[in-house]
C-alpha positions as CSV (number, residue, x, y, z in Angstrom):
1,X,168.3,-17.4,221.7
2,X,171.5,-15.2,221.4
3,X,173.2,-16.0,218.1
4,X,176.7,-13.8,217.5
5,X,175.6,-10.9,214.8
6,X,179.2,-11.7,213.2
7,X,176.8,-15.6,212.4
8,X,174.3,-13.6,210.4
9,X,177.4,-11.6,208.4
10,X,179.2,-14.7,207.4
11,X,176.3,-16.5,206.0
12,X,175.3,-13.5,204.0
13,X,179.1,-13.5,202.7
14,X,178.7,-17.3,202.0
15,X,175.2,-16.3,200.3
16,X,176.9,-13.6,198.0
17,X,179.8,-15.8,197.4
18,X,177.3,-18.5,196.0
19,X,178.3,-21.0,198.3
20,X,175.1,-21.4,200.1
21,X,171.7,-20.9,199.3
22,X,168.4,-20.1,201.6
23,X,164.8,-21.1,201.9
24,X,162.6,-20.5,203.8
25,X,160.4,-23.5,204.2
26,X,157.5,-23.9,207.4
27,X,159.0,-20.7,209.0
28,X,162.1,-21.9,209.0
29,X,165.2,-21.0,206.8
30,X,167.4,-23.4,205.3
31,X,170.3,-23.1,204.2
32,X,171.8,-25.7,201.3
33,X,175.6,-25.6,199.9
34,X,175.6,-24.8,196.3
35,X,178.3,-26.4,193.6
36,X,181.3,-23.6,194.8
37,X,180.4,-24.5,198.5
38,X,180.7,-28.4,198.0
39,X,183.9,-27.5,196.3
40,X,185.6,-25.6,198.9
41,X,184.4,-27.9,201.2
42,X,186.1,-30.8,199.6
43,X,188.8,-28.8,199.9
44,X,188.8,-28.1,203.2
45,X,188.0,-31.7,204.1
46,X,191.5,-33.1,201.6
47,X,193.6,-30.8,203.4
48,X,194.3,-32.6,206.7
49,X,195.5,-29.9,208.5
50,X,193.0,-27.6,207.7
51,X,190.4,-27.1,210.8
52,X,191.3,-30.1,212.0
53,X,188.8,-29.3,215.1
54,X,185.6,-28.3,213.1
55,X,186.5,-31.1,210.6
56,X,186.1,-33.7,213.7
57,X,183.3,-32.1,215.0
58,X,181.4,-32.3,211.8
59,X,182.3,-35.6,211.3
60,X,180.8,-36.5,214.4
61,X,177.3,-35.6,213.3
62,X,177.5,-37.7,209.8
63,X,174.5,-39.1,209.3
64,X,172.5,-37.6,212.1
65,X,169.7,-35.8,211.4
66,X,170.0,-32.2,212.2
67,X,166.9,-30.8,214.2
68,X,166.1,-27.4,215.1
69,X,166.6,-28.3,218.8
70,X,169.9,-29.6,218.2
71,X,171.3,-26.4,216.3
72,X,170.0,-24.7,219.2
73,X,171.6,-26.8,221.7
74,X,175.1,-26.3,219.4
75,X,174.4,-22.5,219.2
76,X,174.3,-22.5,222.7
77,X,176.6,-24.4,223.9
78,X,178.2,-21.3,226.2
79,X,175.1,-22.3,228.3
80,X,176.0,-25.6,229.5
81,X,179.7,-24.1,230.6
């Protein structure tokens, strides 16, 4: 799988910023949204004309449950063009 190297950058921003966390857990890292990430995200999510698209989009996956597959599907979405 290709993933874009500027991916890999912004989580290690979001790491150093405390807004996310990682584990590795059954060879597989996971990230988790710490206190200041659930903050700015409420943010985000108040302000209705803030990423309106990704806001949608994220919506759209409430309450599913998140596989490996499917984040491989999403990260390769250029694929199915």
């Amino acid at each position: 799988m290709r993933i874009d190297p500027s991916l890999n950058r912004a989580i290690e921003y979001a790491i150093a910023e405390k807004l996310i966390s990682a584990h590795v857990r059954s060879e597989t890292c996971v990230l988790q949204l710490e206190p200041g990430g659930l903050a700015l995200a409420s943010q985000i999510i108040a302000d209705t004309d803030c990423m309106v698209e990704e806001q949608a989009f994220a919506e759209a996956l409430r309450g599913q449950r998140v596989t490996n597959d499917r984040v491989e599907q999403l990260l390769n979405w250029e694929a199915t063009l």
